[in-house]
PDB file of N, CA, C and O in Angstrom:
ATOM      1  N   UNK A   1       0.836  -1.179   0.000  1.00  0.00           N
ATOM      2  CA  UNK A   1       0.000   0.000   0.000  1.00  0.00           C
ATOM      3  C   UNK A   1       0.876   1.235   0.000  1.00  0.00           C
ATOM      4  O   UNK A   1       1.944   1.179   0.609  1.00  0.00           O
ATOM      5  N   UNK A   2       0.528   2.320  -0.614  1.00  0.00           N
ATOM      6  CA  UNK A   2       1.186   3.386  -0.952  1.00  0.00           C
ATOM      7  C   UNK A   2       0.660   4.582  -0.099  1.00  0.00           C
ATOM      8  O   UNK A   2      -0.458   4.327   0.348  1.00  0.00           O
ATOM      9  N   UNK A   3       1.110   5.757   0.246  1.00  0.00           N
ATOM     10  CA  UNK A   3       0.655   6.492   1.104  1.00  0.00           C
ATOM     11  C   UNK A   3      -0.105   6.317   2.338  1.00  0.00           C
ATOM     12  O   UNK A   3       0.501   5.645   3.173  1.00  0.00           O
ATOM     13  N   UNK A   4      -1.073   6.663   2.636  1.00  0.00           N
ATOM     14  CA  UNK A   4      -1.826   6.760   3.943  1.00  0.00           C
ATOM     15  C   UNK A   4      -2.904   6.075   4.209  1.00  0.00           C
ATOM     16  O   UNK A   4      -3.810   6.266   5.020  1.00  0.00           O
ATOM     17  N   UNK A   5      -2.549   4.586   2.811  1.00  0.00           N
ATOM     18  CA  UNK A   5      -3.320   3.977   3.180  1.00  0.00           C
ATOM     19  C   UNK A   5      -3.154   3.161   4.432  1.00  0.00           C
ATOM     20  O   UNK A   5      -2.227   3.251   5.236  1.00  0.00           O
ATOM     21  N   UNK A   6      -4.295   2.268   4.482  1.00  0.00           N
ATOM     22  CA  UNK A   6      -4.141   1.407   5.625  1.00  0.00           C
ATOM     23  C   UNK A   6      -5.573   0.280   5.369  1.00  0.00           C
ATOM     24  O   UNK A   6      -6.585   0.621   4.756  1.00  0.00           O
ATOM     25  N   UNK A   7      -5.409  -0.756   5.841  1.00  0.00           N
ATOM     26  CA  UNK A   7      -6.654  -1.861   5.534  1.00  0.00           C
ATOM     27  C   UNK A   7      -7.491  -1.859   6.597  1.00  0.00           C
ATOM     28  O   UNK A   7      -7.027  -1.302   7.591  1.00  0.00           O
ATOM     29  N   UNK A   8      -8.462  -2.258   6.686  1.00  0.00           N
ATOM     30  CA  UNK A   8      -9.545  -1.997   7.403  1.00  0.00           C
ATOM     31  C   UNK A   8     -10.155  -3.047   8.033  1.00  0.00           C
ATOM     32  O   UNK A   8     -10.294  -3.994   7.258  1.00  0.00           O
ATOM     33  N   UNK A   9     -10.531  -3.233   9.023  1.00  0.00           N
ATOM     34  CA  UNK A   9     -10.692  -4.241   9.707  1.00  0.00           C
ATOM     35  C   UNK A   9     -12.441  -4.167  10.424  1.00  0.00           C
ATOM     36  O   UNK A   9     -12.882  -3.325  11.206  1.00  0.00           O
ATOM     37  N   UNK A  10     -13.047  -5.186   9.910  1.00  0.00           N
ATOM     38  CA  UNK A  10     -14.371  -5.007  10.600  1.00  0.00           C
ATOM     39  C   UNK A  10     -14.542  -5.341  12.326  1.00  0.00           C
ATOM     40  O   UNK A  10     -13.940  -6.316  12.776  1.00  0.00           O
ATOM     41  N   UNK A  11     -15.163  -4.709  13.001  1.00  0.00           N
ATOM     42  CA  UNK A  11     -14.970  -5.194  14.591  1.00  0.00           C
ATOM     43  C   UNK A  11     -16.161  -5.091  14.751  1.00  0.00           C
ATOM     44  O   UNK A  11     -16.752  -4.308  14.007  1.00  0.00           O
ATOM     45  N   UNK A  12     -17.062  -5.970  15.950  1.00  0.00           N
ATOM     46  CA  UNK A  12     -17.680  -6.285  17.140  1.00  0.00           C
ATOM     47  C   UNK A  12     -17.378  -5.782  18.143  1.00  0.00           C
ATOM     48  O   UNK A  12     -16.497  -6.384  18.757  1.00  0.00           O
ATOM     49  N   UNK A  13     -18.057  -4.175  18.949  1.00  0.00           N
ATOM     50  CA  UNK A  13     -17.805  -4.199  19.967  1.00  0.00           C
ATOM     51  C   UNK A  13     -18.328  -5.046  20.923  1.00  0.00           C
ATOM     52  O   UNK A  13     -19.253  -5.834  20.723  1.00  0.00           O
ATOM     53  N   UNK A  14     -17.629  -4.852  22.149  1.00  0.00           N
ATOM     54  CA  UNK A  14     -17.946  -6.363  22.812  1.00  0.00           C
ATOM     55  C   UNK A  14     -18.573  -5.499  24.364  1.00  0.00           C
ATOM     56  O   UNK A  14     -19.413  -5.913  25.164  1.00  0.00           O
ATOM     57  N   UNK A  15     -17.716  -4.063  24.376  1.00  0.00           N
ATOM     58  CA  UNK A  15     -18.365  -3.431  25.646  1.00  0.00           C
ATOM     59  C   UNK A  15     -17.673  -1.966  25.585  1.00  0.00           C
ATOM     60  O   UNK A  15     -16.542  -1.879  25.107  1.00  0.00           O
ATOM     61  N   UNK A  16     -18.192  -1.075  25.956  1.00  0.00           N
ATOM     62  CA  UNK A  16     -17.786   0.178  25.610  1.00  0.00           C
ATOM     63  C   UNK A  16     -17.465   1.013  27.476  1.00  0.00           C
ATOM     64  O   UNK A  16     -18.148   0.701  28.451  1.00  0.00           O
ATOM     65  N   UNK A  17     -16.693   1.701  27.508  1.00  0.00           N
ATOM     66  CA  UNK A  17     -16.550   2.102  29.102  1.00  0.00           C
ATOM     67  C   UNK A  17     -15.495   3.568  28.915  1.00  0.00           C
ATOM     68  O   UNK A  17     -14.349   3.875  28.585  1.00  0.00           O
ATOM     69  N   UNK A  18     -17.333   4.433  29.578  1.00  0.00           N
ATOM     70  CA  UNK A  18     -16.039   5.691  29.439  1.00  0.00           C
ATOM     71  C   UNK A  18     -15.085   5.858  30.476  1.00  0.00           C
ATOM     72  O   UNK A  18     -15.108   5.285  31.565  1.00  0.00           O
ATOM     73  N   UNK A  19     -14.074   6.843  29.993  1.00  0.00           N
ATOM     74  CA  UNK A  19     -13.470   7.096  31.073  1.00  0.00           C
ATOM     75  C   UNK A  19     -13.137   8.359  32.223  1.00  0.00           C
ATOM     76  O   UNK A  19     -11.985   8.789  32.145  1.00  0.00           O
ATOM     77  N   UNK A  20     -14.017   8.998  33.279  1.00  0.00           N
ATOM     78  CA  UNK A  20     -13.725  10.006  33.220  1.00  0.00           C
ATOM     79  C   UNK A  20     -12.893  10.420  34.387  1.00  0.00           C
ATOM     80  O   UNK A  20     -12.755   9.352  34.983  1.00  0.00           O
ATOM     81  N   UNK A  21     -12.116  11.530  35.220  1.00  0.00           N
ATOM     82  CA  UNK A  21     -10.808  11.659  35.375  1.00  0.00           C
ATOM     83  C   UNK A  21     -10.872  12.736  36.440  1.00  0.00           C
ATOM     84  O   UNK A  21     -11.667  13.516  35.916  1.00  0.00           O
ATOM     85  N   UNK A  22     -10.611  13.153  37.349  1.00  0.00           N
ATOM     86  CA  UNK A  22      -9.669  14.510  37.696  1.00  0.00           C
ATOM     87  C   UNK A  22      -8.857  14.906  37.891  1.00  0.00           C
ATOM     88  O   UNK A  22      -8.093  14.345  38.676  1.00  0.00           O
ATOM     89  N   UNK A  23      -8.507  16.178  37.264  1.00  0.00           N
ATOM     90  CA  UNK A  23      -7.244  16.562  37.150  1.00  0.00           C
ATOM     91  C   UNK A  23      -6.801  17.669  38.005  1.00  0.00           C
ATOM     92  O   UNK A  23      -7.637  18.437  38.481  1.00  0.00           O
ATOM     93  N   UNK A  24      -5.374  17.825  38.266  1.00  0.00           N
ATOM     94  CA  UNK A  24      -5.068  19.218  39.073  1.00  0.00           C
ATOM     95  C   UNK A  24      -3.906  19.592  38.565  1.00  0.00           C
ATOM     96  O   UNK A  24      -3.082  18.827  38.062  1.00  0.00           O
ATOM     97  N   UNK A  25      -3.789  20.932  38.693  1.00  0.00           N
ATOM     98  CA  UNK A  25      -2.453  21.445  38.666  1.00  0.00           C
ATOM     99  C   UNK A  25      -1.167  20.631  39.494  1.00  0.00           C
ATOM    100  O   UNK A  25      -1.404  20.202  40.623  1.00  0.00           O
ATOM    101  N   UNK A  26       0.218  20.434  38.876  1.00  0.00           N
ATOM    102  CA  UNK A  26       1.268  19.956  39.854  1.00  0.00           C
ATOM    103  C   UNK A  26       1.431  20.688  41.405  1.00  0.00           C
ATOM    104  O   UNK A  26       1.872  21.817  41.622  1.00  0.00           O
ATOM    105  N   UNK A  27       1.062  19.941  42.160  1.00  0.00           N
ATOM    106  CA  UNK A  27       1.530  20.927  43.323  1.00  0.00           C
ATOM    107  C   UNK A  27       3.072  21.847  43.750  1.00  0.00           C
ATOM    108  O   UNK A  27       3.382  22.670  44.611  1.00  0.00           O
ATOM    109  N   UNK A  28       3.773  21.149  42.588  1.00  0.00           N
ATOM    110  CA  UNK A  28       4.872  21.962  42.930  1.00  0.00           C
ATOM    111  C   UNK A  28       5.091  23.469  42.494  1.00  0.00           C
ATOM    112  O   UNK A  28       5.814  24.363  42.934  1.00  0.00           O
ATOM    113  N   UNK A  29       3.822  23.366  41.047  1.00  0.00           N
ATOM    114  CA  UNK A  29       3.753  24.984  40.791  1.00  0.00           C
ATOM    115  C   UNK A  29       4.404  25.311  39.775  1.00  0.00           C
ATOM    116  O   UNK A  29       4.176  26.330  39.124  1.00  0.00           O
ATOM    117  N   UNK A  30       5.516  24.267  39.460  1.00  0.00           N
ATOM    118  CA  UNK A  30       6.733  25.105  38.512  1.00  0.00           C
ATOM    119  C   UNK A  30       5.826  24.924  37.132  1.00  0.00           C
ATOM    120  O   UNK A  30       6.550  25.404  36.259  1.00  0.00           O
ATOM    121  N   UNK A  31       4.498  24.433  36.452  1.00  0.00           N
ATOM    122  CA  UNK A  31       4.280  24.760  35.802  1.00  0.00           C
ATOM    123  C   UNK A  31       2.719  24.561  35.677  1.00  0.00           C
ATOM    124  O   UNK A  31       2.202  23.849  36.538  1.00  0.00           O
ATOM    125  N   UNK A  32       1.714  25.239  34.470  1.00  0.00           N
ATOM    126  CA  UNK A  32       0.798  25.116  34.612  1.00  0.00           C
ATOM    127  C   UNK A  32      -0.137  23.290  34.012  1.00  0.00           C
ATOM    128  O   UNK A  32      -1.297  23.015  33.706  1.00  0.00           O
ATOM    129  N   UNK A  33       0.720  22.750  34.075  1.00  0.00           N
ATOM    130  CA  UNK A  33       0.124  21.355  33.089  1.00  0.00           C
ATOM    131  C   UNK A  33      -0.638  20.547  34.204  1.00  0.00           C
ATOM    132  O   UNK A  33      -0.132  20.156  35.256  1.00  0.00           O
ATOM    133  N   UNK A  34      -1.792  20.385  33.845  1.00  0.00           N
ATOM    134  CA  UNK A  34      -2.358  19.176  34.686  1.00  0.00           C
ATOM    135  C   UNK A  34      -2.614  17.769  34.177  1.00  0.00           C
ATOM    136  O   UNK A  34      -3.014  17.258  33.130  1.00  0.00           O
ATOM    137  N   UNK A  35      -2.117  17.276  35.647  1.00  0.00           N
ATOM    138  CA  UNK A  35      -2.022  15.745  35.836  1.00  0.00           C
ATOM    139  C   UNK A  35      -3.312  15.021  36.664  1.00  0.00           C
ATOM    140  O   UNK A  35      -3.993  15.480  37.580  1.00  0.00           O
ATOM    141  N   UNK A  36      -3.372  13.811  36.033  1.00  0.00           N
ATOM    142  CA  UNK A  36      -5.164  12.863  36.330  1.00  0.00           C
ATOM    143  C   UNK A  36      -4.601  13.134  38.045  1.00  0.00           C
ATOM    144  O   UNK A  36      -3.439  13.346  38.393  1.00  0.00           O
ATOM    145  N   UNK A  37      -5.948  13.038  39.016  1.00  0.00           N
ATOM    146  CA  UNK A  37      -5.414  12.519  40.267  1.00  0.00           C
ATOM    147  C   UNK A  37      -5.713  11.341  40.991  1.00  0.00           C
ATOM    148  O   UNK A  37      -6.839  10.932  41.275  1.00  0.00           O
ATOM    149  N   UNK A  38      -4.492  10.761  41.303  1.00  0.00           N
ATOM    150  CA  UNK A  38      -4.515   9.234  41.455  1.00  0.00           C
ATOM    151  C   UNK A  38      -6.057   8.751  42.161  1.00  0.00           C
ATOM    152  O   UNK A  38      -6.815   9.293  42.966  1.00  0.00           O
ATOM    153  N   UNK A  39      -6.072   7.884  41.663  1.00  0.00           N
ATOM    154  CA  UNK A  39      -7.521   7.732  42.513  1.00  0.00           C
ATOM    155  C   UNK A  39      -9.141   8.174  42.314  1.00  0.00           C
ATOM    156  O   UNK A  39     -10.155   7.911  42.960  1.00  0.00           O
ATOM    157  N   UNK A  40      -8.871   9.004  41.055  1.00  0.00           N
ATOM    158  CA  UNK A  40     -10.515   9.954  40.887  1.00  0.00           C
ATOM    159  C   UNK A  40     -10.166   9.375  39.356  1.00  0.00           C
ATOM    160  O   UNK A  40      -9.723   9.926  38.348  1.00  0.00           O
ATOM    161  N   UNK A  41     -10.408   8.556  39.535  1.00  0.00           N
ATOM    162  CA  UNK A  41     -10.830   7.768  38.099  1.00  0.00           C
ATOM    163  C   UNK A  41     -12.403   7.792  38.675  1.00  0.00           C
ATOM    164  O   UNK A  41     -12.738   7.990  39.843  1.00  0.00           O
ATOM    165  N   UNK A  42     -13.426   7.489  37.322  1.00  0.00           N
ATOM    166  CA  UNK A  42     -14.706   6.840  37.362  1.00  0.00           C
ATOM    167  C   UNK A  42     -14.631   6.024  36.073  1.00  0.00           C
ATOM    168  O   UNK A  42     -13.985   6.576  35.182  1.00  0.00           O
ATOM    169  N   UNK A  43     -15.122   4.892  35.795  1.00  0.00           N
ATOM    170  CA  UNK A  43     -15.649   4.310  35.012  1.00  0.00           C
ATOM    171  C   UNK A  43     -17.021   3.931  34.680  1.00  0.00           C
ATOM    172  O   UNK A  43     -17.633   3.321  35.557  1.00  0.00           O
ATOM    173  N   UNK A  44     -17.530   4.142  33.737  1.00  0.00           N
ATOM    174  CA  UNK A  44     -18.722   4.500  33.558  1.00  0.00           C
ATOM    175  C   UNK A  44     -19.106   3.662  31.826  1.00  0.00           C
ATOM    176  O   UNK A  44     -19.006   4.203  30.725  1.00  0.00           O
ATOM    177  N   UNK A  45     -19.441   2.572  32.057  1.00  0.00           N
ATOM    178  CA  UNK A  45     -20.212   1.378  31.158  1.00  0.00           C
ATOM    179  C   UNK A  45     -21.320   1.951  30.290  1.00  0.00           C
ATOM    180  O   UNK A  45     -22.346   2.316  30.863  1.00  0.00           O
ATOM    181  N   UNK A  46     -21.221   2.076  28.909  1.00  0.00           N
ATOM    182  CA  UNK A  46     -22.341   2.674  28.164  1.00  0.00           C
ATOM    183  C   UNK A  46     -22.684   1.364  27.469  1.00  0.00           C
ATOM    184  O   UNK A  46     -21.914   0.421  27.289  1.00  0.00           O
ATOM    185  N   UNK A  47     -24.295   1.477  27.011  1.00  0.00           N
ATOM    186  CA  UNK A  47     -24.689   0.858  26.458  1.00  0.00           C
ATOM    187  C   UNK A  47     -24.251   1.151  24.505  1.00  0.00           C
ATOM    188  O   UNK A  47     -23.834   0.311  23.709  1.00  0.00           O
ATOM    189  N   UNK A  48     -24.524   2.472  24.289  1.00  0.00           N
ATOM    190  CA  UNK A  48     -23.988   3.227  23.222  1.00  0.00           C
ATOM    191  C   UNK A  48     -23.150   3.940  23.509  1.00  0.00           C
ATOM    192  O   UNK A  48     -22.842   4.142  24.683  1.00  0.00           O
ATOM    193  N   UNK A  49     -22.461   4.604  22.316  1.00  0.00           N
ATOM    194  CA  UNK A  49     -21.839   5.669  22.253  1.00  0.00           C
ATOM    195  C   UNK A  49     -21.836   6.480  20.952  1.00  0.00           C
ATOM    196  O   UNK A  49     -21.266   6.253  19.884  1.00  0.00           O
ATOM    197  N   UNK A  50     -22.644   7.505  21.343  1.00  0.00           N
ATOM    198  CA  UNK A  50     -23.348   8.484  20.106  1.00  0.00           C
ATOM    199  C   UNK A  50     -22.114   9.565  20.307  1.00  0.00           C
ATOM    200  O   UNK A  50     -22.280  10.653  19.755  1.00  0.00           O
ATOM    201  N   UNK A  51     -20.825   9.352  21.087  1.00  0.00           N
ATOM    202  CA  UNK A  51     -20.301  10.531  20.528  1.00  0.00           C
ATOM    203  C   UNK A  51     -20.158  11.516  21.863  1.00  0.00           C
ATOM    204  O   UNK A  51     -19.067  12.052  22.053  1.00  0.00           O
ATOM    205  N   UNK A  52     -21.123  11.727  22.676  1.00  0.00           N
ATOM    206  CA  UNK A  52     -21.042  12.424  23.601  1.00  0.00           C
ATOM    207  C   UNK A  52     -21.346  11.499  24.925  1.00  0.00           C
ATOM    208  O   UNK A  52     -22.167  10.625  25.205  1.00  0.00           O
ATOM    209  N   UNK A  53     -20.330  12.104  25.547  1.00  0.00           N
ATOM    210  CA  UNK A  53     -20.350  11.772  27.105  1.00  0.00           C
ATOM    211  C   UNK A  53     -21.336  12.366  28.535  1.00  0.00           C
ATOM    212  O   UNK A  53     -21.088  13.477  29.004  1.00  0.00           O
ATOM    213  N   UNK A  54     -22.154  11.714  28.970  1.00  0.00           N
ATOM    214  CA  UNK A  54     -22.416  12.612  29.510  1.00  0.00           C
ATOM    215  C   UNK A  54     -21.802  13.403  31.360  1.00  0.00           C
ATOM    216  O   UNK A  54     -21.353  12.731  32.289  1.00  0.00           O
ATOM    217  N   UNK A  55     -21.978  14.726  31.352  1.00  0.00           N
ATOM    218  CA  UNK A  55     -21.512  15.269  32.248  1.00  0.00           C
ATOM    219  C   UNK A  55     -21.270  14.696  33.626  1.00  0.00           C
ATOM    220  O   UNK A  55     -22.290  14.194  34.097  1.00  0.00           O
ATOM    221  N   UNK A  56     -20.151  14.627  34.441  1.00  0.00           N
ATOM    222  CA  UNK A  56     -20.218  13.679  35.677  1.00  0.00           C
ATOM    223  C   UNK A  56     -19.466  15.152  36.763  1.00  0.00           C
ATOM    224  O   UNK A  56     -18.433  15.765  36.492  1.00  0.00           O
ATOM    225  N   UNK A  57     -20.329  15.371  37.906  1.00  0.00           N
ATOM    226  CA  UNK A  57     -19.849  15.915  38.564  1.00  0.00           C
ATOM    227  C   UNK A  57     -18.005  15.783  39.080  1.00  0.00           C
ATOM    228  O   UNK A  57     -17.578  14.699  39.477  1.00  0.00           O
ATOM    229  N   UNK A  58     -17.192  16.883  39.002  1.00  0.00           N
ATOM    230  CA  UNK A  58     -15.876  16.854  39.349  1.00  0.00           C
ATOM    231  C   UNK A  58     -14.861  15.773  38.664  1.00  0.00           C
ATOM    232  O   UNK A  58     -13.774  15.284  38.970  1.00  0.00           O
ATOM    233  N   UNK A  59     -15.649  15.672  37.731  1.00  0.00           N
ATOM    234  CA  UNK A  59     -14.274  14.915  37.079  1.00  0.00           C
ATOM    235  C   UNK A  59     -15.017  15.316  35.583  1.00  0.00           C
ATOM    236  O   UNK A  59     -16.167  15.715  35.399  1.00  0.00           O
ATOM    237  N   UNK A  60     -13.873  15.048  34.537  1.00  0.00           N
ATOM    238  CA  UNK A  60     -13.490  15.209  33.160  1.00  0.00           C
ATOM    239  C   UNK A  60     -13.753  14.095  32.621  1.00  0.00           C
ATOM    240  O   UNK A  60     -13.632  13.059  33.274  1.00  0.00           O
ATOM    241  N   UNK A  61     -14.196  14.087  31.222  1.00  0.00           N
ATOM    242  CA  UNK A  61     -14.200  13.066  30.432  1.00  0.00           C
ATOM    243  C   UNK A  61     -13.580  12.966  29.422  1.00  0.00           C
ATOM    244  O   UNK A  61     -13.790  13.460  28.314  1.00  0.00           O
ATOM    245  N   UNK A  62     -12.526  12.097  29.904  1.00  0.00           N
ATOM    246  CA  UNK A  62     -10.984  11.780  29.035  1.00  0.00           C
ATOM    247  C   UNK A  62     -11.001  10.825  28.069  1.00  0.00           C
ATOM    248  O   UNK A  62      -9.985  10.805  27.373  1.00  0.00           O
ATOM    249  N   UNK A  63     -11.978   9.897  27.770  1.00  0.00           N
ATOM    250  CA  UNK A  63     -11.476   8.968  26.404  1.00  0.00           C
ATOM    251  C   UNK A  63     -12.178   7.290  26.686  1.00  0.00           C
ATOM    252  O   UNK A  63     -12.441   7.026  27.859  1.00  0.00           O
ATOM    253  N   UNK A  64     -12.354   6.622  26.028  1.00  0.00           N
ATOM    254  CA  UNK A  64     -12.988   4.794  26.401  1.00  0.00           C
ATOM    255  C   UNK A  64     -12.355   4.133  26.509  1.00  0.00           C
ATOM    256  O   UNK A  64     -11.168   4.436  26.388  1.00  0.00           O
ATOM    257  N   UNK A  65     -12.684   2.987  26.765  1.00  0.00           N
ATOM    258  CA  UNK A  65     -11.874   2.134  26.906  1.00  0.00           C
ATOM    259  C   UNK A  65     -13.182   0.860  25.976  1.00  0.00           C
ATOM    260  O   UNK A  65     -14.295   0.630  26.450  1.00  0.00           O
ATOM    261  N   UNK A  66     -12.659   0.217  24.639  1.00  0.00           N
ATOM    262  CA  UNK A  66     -13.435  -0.594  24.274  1.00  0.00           C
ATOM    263  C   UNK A  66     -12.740  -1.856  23.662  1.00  0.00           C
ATOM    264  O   UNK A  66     -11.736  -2.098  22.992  1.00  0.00           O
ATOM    265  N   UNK A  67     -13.785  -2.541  24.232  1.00  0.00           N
ATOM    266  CA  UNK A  67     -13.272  -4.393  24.249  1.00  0.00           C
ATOM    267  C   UNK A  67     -13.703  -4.926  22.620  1.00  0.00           C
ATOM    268  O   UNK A  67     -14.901  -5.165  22.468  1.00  0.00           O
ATOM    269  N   UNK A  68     -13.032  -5.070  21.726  1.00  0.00           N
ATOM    270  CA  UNK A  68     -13.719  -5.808  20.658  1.00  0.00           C
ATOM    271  C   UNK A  68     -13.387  -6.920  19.848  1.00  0.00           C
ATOM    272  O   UNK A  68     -12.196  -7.225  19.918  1.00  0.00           O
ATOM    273  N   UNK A  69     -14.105  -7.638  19.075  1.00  0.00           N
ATOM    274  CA  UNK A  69     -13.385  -8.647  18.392  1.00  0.00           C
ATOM    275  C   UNK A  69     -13.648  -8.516  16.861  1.00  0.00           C
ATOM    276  O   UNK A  69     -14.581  -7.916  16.327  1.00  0.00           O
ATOM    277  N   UNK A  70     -12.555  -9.253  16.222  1.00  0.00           N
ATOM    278  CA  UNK A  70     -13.054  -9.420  14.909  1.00  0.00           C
ATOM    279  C   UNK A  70     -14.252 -10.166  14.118  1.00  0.00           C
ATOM    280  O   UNK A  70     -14.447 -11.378  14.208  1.00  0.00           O
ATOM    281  N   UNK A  71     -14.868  -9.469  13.496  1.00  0.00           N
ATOM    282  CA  UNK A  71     -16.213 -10.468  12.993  1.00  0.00           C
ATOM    283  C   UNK A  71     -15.483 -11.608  12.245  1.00  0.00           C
ATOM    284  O   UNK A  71     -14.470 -11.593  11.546  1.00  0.00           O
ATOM    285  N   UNK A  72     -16.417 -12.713  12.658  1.00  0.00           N
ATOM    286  CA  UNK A  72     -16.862 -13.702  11.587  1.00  0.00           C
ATOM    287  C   UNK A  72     -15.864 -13.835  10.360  1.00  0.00           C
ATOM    288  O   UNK A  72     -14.949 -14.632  10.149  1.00  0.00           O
ATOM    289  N   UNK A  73     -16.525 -12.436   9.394  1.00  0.00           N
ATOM    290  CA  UNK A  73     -15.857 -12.555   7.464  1.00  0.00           C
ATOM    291  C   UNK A  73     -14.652 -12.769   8.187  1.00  0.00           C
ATOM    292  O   UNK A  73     -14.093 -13.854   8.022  1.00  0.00           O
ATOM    293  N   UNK A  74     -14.194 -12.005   8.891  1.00  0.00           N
ATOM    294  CA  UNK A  74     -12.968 -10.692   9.039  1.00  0.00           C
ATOM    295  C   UNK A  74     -11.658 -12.247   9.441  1.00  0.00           C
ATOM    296  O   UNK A  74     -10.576 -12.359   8.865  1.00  0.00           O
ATOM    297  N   UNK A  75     -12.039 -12.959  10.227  1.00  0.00           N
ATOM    298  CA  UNK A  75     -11.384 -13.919  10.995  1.00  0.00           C
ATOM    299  C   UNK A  75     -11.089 -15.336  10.186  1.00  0.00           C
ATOM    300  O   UNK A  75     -10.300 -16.236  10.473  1.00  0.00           O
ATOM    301  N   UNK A  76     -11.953 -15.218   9.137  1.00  0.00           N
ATOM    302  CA  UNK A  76     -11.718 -16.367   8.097  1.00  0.00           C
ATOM    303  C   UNK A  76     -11.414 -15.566   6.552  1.00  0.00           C
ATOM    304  O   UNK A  76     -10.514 -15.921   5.792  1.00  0.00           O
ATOM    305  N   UNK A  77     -12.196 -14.624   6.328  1.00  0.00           N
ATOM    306  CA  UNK A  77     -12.095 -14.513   5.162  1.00  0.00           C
ATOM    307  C   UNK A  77     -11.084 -13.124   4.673  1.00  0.00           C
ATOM    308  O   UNK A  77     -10.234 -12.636   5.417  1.00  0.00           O
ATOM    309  N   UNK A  78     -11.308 -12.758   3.641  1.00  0.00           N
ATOM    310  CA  UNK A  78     -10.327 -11.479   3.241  1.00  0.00           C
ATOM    311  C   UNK A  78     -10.257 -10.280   3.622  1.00  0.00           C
ATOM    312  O   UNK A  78     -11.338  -9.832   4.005  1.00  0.00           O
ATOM    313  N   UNK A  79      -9.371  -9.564   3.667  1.00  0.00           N
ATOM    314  CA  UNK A  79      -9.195  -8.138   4.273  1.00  0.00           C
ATOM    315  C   UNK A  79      -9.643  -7.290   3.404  1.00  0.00           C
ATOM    316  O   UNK A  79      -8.917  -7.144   2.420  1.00  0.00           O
ATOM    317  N   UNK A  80     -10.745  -6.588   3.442  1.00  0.00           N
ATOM    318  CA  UNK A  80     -11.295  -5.360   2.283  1.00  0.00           C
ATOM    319  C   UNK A  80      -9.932  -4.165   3.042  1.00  0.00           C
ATOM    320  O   UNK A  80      -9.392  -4.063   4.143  1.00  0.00           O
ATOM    321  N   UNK A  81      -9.851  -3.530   1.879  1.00  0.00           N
ATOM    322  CA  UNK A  81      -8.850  -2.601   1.846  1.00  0.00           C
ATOM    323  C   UNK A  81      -9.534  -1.167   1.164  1.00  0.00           C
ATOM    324  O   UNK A  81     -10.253  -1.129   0.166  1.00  0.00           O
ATOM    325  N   UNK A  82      -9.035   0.134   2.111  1.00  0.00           N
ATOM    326  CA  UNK A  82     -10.064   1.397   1.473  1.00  0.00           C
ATOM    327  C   UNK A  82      -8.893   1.826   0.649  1.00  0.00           C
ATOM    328  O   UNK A  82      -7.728   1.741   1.037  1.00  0.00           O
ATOM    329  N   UNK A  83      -9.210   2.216  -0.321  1.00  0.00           N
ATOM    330  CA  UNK A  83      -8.250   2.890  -1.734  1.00  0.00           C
ATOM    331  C   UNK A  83      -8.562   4.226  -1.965  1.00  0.00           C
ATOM    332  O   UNK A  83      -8.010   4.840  -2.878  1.00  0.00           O
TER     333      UNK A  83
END
């Protein structure tokens, strides 16, 4: 494959789980970047995911975590490729 291609792979999600987070400034100050804080994780199990998260008091919503497998074609048969 030439440039930016790449082949494509059909998946089965198997379970979708957001992830959401809080963050704080370093306490040491020397700069403004914030870091997750240990421990204020939530995980939060969707049935869908249309895209938006919804709002969770004091914490951020940072990204999923999703379990999936390859279908069926995908595991026996040929790799469709986007051109």
């Amino acid at each position: 494959m030439a440039g930016n291609a790449h082949a494509s792979t059909r998946l089965r999600v198997l379970t979708d789980t957001e992830v959401h987070c809080r963050y704080e400034v370093s306490p040491d100050r020397t700069s403004n970047v914030r870091h997750s804080v240990p421990g204020a994780i939530e995980l939060v199990p969707v049935r869908e995911a249309d895209g938006w998260a919804v709002t969770r008091p004091h914490v951020e919503f940072s990204g999923c975590i999703v379990a999936a497998e390859r279908t069926a074609e995908e595991q026996g048969g040929p790799v469709s490729r986007d051109r």
